[in-house]
ZADO-1210 file (C-alpha; in nm, 4 decimals, padded with zeros to 6 digits):
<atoms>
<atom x="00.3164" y="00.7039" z="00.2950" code="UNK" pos="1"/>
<atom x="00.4021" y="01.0580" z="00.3906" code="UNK" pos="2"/>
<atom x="00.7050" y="01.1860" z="00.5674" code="UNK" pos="3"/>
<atom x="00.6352" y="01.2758" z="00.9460" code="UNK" pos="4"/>
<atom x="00.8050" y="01.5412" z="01.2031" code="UNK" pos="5"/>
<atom x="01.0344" y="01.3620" z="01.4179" code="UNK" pos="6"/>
<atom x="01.0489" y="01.6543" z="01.6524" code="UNK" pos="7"/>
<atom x="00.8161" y="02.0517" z="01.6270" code="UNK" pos="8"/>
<atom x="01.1656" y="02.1765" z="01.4856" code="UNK" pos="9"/>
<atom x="01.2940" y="01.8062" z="01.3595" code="UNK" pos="10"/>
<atom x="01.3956" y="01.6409" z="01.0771" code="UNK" pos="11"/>
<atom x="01.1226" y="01.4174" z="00.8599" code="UNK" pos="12"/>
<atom x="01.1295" y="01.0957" z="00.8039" code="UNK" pos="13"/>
<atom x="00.9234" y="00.8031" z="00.6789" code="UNK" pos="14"/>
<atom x="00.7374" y="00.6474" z="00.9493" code="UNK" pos="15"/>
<atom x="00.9213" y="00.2726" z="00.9326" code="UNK" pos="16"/>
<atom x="01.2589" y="00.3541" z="00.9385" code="UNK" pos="17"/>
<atom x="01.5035" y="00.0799" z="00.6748" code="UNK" pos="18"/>
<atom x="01.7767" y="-00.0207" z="00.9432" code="UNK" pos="19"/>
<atom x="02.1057" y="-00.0795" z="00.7581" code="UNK" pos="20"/>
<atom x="02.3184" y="-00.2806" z="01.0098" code="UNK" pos="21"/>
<atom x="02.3164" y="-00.6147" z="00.8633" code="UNK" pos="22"/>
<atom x="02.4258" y="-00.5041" z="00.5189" code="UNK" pos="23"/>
<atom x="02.7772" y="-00.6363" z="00.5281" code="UNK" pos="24"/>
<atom x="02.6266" y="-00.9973" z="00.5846" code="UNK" pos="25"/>
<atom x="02.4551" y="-00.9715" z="00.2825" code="UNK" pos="26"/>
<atom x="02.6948" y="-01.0345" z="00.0531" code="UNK" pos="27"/>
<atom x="02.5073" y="-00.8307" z="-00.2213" code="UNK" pos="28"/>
<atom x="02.6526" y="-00.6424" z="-00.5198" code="UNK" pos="29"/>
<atom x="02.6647" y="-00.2684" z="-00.5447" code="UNK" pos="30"/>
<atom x="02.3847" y="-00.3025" z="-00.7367" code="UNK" pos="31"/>
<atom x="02.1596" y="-00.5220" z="-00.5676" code="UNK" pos="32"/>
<atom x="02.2354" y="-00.3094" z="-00.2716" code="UNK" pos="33"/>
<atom x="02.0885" y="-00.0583" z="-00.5095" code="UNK" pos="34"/>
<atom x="01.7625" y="-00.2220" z="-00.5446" code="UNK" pos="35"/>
<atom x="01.7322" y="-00.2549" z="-00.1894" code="UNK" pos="36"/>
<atom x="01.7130" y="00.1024" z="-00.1502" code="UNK" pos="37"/>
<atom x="01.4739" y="00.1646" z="-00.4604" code="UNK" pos="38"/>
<atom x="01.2013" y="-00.1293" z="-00.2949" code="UNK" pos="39"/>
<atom x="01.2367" y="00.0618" z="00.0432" code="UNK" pos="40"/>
<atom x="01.1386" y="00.3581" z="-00.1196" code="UNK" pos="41"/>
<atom x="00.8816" y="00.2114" z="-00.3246" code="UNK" pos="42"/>
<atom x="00.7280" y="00.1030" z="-00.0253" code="UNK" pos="43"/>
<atom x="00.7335" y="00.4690" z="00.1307" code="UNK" pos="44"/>
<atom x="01.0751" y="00.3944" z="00.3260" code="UNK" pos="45"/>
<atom x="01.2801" y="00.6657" z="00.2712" code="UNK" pos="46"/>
<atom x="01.4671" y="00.7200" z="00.5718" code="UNK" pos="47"/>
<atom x="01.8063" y="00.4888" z="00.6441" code="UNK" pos="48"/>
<atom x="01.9071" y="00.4183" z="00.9623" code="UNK" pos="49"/>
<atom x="02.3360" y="00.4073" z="00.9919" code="UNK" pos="50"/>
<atom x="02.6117" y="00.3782" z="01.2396" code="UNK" pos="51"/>
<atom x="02.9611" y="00.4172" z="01.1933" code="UNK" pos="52"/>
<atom x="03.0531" y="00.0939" z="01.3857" code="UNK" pos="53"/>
<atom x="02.7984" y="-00.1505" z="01.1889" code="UNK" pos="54"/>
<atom x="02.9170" y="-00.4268" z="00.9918" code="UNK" pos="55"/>
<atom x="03.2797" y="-00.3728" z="01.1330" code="UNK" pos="56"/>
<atom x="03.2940" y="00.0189" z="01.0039" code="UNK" pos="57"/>
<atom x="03.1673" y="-00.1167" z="00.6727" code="UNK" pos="58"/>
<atom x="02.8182" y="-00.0620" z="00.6216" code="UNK" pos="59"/>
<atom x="02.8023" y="00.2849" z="00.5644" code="UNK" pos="60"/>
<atom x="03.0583" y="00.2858" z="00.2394" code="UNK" pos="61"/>
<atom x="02.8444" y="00.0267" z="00.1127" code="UNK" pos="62"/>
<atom x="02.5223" y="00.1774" z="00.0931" code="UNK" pos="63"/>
<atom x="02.7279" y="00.4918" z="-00.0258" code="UNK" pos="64"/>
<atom x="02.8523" y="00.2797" z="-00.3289" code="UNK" pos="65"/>
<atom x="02.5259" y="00.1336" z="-00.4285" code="UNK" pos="66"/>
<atom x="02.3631" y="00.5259" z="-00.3700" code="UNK" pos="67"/>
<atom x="02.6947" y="00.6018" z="-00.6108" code="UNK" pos="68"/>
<atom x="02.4921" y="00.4316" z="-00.8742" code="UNK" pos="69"/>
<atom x="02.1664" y="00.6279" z="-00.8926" code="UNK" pos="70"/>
<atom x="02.2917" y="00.9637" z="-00.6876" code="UNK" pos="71"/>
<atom x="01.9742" y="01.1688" z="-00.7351" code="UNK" pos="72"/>
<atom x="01.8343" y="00.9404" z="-00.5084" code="UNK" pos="73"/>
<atom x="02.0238" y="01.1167" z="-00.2582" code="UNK" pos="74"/>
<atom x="01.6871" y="01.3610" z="-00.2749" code="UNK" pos="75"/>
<atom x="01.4266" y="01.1233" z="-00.2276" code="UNK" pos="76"/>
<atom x="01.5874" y="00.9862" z="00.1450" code="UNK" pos="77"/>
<atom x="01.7282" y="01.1010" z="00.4053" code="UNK" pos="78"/>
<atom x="02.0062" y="00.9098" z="00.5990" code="UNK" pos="79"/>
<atom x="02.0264" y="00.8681" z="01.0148" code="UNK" pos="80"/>
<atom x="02.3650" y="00.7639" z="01.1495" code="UNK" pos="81"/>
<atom x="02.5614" y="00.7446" z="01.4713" code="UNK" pos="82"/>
<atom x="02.8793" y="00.7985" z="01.6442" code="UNK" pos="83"/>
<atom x="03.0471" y="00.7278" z="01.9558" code="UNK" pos="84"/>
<atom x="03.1216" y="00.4093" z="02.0406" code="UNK" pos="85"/>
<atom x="03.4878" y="00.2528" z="01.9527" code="UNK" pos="86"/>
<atom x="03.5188" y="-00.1111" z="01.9044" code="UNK" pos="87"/>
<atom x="03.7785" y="-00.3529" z="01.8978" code="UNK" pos="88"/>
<atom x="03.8110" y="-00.4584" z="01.5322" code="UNK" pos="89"/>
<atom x="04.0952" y="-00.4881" z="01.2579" code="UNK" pos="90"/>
<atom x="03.9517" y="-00.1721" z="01.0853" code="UNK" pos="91"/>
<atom x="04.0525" y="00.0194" z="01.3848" code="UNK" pos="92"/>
<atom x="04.4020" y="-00.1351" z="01.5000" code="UNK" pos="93"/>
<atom x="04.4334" y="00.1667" z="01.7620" code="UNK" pos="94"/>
<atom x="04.1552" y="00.0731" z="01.9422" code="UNK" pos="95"/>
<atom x="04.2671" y="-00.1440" z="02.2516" code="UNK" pos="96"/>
<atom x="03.9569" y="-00.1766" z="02.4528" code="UNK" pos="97"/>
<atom x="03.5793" y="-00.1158" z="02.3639" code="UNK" pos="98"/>
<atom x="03.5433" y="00.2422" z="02.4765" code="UNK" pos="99"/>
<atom x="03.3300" y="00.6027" z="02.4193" code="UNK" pos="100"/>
<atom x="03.4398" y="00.8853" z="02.2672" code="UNK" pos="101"/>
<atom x="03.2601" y="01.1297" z="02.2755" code="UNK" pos="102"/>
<atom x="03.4834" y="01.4549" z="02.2593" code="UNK" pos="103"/>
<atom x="03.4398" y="01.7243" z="01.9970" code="UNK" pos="104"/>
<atom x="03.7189" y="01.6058" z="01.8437" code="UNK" pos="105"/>
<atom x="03.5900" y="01.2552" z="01.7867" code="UNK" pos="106"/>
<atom x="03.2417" y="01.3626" z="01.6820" code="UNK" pos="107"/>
<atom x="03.2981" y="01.6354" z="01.4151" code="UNK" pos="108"/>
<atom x="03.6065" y="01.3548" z="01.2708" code="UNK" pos="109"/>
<atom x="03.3031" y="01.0475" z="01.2545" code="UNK" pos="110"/>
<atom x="03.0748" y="01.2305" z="01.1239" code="UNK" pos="111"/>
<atom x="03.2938" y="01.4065" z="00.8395" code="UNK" pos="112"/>
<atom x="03.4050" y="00.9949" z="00.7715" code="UNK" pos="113"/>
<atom x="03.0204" y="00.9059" z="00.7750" code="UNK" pos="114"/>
<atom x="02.9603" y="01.1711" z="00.4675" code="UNK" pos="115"/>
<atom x="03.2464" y="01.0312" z="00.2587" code="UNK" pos="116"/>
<atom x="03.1291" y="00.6757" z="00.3112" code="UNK" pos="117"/>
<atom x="02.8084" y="00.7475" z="00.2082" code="UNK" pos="118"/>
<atom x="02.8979" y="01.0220" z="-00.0812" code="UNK" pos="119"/>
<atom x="02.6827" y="01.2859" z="00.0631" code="UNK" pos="120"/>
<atom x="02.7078" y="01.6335" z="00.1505" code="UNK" pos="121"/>
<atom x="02.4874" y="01.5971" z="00.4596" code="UNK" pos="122"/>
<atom x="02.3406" y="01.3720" z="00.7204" code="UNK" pos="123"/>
<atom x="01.9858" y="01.4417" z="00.7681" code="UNK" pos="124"/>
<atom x="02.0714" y="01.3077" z="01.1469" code="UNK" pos="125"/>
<atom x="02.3301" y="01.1993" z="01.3445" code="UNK" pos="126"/>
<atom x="02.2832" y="01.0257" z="01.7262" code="UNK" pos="127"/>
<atom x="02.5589" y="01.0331" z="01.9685" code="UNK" pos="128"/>
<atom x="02.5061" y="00.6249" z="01.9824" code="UNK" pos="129"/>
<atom x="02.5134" y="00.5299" z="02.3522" code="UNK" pos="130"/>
<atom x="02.6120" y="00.7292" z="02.7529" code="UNK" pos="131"/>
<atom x="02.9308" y="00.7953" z="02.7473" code="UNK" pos="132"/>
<atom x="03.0502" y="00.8038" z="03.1512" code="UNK" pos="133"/>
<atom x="03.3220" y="01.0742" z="03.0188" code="UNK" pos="134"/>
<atom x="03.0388" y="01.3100" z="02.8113" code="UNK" pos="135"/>
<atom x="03.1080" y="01.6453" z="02.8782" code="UNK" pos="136"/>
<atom x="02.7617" y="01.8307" z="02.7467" code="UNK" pos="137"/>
<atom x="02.9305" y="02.1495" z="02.6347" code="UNK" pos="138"/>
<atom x="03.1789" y="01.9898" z="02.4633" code="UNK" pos="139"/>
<atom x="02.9071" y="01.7773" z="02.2427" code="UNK" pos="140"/>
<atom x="02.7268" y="02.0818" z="02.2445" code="UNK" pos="141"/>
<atom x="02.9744" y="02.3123" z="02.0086" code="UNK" pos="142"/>
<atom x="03.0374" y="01.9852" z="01.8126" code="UNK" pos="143"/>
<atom x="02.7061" y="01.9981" z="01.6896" code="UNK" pos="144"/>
<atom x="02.6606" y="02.3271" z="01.6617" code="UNK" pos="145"/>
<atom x="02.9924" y="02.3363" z="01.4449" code="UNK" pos="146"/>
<atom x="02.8466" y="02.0592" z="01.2368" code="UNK" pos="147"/>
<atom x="02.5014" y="02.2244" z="01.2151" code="UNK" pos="148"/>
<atom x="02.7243" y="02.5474" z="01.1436" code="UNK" pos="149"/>
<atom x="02.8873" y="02.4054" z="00.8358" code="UNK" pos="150"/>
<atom x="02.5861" y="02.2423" z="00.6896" code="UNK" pos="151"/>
<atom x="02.7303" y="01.9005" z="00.7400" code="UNK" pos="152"/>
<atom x="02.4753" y="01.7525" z="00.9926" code="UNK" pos="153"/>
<atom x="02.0902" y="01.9185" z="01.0468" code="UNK" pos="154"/>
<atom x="01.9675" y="01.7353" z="01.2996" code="UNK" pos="155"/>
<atom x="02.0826" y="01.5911" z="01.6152" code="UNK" pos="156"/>
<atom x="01.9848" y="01.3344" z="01.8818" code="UNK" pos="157"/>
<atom x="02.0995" y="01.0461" z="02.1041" code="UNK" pos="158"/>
<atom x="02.0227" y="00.6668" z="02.1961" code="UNK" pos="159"/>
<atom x="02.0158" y="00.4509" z="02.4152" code="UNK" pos="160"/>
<atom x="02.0003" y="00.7596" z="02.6973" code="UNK" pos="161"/>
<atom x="01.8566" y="00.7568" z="03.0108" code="UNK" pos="162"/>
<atom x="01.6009" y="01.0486" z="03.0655" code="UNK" pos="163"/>
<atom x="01.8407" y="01.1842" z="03.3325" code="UNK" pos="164"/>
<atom x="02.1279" y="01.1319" z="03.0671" code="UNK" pos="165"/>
<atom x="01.8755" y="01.2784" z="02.8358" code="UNK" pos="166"/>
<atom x="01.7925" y="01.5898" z="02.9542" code="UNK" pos="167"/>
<atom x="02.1552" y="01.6991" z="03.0450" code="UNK" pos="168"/>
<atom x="02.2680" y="01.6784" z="02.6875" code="UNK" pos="169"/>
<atom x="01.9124" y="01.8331" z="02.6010" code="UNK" pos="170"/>
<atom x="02.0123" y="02.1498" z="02.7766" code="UNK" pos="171"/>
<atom x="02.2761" y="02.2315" z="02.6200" code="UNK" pos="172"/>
<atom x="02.2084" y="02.1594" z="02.2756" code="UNK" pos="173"/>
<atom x="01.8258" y="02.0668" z="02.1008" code="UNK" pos="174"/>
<atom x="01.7677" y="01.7368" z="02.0491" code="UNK" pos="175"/>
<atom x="01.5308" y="01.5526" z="01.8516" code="UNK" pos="176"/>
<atom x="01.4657" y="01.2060" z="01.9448" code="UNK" pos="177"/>
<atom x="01.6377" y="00.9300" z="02.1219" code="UNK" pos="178"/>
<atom x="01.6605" y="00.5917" z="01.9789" code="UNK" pos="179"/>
<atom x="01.5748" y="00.2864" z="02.2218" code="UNK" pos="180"/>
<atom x="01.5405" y="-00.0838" z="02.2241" code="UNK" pos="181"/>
<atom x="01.1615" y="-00.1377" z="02.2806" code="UNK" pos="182"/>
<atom x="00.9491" y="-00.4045" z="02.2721" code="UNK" pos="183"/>
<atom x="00.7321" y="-00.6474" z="02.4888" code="UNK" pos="184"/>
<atom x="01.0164" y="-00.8525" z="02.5848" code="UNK" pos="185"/>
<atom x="01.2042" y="-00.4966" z="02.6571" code="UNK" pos="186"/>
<atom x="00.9261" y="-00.2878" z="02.8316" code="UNK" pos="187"/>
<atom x="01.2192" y="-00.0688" z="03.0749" code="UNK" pos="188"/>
<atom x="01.1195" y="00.2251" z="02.8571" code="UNK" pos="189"/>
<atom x="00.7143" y="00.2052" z="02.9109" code="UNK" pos="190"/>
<atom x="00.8197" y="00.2929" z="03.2854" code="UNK" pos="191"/>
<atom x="01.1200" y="00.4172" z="03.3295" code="UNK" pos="192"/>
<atom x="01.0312" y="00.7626" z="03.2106" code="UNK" pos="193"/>
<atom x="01.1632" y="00.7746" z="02.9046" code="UNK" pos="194"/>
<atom x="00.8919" y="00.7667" z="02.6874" code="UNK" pos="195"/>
<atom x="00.7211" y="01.0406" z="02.8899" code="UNK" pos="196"/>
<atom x="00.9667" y="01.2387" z="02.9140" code="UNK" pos="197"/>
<atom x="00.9742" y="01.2507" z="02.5346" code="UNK" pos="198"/>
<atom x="00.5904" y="01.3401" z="02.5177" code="UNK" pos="199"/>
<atom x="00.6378" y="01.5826" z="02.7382" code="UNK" pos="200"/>
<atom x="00.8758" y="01.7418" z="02.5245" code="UNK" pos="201"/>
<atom x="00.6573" y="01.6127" z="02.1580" code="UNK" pos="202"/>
<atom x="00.9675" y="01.4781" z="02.0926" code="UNK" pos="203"/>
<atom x="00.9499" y="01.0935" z="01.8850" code="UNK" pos="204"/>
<atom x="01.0759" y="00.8132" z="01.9986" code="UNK" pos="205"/>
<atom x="01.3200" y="00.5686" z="01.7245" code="UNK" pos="206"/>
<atom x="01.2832" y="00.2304" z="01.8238" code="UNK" pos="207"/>
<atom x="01.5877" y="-00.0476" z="01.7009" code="UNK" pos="208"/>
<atom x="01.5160" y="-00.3967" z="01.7573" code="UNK" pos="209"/>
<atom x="01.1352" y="-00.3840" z="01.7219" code="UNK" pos="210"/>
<atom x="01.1146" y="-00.7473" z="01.6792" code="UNK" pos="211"/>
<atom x="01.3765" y="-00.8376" z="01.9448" code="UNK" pos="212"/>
<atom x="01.6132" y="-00.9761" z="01.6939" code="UNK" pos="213"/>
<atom x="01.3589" y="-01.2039" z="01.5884" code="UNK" pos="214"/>
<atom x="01.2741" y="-01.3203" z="01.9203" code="UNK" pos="215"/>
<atom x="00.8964" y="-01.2246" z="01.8553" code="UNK" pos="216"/>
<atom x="00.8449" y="-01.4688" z="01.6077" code="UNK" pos="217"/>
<atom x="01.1058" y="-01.7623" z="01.6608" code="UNK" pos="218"/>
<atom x="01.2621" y="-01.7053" z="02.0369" code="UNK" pos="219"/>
<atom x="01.2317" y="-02.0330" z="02.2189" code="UNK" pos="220"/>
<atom x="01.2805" y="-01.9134" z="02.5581" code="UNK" pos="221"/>
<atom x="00.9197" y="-01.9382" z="02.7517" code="UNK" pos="222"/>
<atom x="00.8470" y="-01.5172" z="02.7075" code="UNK" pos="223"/>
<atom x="00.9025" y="-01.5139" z="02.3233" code="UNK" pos="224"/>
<atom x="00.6677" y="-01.7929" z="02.3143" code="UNK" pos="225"/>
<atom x="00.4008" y="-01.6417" z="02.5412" code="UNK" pos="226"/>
<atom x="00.4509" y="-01.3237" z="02.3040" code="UNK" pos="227"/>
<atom x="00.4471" y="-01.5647" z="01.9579" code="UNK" pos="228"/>
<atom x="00.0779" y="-01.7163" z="02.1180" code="UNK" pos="229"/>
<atom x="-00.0625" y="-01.3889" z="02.1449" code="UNK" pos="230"/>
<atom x="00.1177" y="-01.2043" z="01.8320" code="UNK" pos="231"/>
<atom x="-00.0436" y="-01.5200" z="01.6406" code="UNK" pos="232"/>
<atom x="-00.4241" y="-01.5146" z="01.7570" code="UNK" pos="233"/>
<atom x="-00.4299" y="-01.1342" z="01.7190" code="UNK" pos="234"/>
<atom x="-00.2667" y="-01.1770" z="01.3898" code="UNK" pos="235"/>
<atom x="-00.4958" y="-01.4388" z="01.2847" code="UNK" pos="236"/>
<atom x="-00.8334" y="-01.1998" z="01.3995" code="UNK" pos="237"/>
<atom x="-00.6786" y="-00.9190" z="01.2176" code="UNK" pos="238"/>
<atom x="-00.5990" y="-01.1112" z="00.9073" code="UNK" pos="239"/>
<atom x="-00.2181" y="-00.9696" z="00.8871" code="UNK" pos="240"/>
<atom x="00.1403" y="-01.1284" z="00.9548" code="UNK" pos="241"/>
<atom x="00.2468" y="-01.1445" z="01.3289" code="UNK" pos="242"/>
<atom x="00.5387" y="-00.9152" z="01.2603" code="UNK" pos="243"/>
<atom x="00.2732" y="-00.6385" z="01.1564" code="UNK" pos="244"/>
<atom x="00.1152" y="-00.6674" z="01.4731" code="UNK" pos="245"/>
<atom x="00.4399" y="-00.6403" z="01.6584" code="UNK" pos="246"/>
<atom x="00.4719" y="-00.3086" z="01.4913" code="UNK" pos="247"/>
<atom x="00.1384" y="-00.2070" z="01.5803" code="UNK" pos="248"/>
<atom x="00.2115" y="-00.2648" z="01.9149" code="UNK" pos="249"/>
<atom x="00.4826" y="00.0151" z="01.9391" code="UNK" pos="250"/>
<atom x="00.2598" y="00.2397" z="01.7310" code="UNK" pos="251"/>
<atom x="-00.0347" y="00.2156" z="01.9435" code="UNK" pos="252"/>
<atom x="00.1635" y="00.4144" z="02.1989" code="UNK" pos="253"/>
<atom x="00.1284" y="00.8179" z="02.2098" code="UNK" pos="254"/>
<atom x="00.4928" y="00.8821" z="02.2055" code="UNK" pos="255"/>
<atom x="00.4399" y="00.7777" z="01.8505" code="UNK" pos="256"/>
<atom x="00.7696" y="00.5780" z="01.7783" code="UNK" pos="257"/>
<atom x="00.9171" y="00.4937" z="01.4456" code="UNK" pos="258"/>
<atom x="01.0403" y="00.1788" z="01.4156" code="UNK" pos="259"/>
<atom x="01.3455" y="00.1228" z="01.3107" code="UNK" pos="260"/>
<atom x="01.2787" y="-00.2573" z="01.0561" code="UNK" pos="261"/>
<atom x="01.5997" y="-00.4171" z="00.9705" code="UNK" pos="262"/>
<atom x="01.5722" y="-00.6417" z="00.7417" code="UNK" pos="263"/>
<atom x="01.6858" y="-00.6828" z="00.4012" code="UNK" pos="264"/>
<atom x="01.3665" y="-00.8812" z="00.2798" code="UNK" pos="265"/>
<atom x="01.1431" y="-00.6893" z="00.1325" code="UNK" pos="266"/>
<atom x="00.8204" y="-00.8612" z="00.2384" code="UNK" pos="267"/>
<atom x="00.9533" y="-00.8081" z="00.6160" code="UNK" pos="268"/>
<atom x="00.9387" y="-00.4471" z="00.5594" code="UNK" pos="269"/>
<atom x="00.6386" y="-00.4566" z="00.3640" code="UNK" pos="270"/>
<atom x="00.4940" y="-00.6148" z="00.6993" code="UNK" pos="271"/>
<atom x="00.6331" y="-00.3487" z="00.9088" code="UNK" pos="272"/>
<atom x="00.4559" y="-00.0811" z="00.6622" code="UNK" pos="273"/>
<atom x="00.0683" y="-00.2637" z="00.6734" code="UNK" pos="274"/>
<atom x="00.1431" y="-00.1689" z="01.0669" code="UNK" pos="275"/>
<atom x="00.0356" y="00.1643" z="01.0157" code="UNK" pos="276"/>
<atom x="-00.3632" y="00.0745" z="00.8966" code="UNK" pos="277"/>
<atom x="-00.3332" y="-00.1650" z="01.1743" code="UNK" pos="278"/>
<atom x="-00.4812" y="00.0123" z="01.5452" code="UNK" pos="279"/>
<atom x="-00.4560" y="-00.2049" z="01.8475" code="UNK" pos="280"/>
<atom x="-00.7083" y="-00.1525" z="02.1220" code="UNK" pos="281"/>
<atom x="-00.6446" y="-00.1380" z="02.4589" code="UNK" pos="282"/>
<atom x="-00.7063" y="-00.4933" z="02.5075" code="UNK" pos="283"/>
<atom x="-00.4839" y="-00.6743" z="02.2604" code="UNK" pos="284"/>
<atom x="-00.1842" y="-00.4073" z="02.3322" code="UNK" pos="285"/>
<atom x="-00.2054" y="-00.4894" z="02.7235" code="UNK" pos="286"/>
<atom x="-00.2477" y="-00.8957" z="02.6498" code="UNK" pos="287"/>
<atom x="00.1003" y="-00.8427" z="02.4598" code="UNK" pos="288"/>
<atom x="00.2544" y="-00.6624" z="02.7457" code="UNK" pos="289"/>
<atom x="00.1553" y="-00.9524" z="02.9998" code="UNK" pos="290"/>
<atom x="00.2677" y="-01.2105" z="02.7470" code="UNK" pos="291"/>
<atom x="00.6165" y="-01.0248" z="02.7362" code="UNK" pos="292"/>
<atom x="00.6167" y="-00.9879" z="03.1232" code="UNK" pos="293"/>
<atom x="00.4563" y="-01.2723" z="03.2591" code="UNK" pos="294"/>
<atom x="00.1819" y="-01.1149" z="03.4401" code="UNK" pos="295"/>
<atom x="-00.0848" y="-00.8733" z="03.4602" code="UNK" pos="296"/>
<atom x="-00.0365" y="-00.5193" z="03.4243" code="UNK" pos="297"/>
<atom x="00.0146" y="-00.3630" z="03.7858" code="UNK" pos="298"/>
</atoms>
């Protein structure tokens, strides 16, 4: 599996993305964390997706231990993290309310925190991690460019924007992706604009929760069955796991997303990976998106 342009002037990363955010519920030693990493990138997953905030602001020193181990690793990956949001949590006892932050300040002090916890000397990308009502653009703006300035971060981006939200960070600063929830039982992005507007601009798509938290293939409420039924008797045709054609699904559109699998089972990811020999037609992607919806495209 080859590394891919996220963006005409973007980072590159491996198509399936190895999402990180469950890693504190693991329970795993530094080195099995370790041999985690070394399967993804066996399989051809070489890019890590981070946020400061996951596992209770713990994740991110605990794949930097385990990368500790075996640093020249550090070469073969590249690492994707986020900033922005603070919770409520006994790691941050200053924090009274779940709030944003997204002031210059905040930014260039998470990200510096991010490259200590995971003992590296850059972040191939960092995502301002959801709309902030306070965001001032300019102020993000020098942030980044200070970051890019000192070589700390190379690439920047956002999630969870609107396309309005979007393009007003976008002109101020370049931007390379933004990272969505996307699936058929979350189909807002399919017609809200946000996927063309990132066409329109050849920019790629990340995509976190690809399986809806595992909704796709054990939600009980009546549209994760629907979507099971169909994921199942495509699956069965195509001779591959349901999960693979769930992925397939979100490759089949021209955006080109890359999904972001989060899992720490191997064979999950390996499932997510057979997605890319795996090309819907027209027919099975649209019988997904009326499973998801309930009824027939419009």
């Amino acid at each position: 599996m080859s590394l891919e342009p996220l963006a005409p002037d973007g980072p590159v990363l491996s198509p399936i993305v190895a999402g990180a955010w469950r890693m504190a519920d693991w329970g795993w030693t530094p080195q099995e964390r370790l041999r985690w990493i070394e399967q993804c990138l066996e399989l051809g997953v070489s890019s890590f997706d981070h946020a400061d905030i996951y596992g209770g602001y713990a994740v991110e020193a605990l794949f930097g231990e385990a990368l500790a181990l075996a640093p020249g690793l550090r070469e073969r990956l590249q690492l994707v993290t986020k900033c922005g949001i603070k919770l409520v949590d006994a790691a941050r006892p200053a924090h009274r309310v779940k709030h944003y932050d997204t002031s210059a300040a905040h930014i260039v002090a998470s990200a510096e925190a991010s490259l200590r916890a995971l003992r590296t000397d850059r972040l191939d990308l960092l995502l301002i991690h959801r709309p902030d009502p306070l965001l001032d653009a300019d102020e993000v703006a020098q942030a980044f460019e200070r970051l890019r300035r000192d070589g700390k971060v190379q690439h920047f981006g956002v999630s969870n924007f609107t396309p309005a939200q979007f393009e007003l960070l976008a002109s101020r600063t370049p931007l390379v992706t933004n990272q969505i929830e996307l699936h058929p039982l979350q189909r807002a992005p399919l017609h809200d604009g946000t996927l063309d507007q990132l066409q329109r601009l050849r920019l790629r798509p990340m995509v976190w929760s690809p399986l809806a938290g595992g909704a796709l293939l054990s939600g009980t409420h009546d549209a994760a069955r629907r979507v099971q039924a169909v994921l199942h008797e495509i699956a069965a045709a195509c001779g591959v796991a349901p999960a693979t054609v769930a992925f397939a699904w979100l490759l089949r559109l021209p955006s080109r997303p890359l999904p972001v699998a989060g899992s720490r089972r191997i064979e999950a990811l390996r499932e997510a990976v057979a997605a890319l020999a795996l090309r819907l037609d027209a027919q099975a992607w649209a019988a997904l998106w009326q499973a998801g919806s309930g009824h027939e495209l419009p």
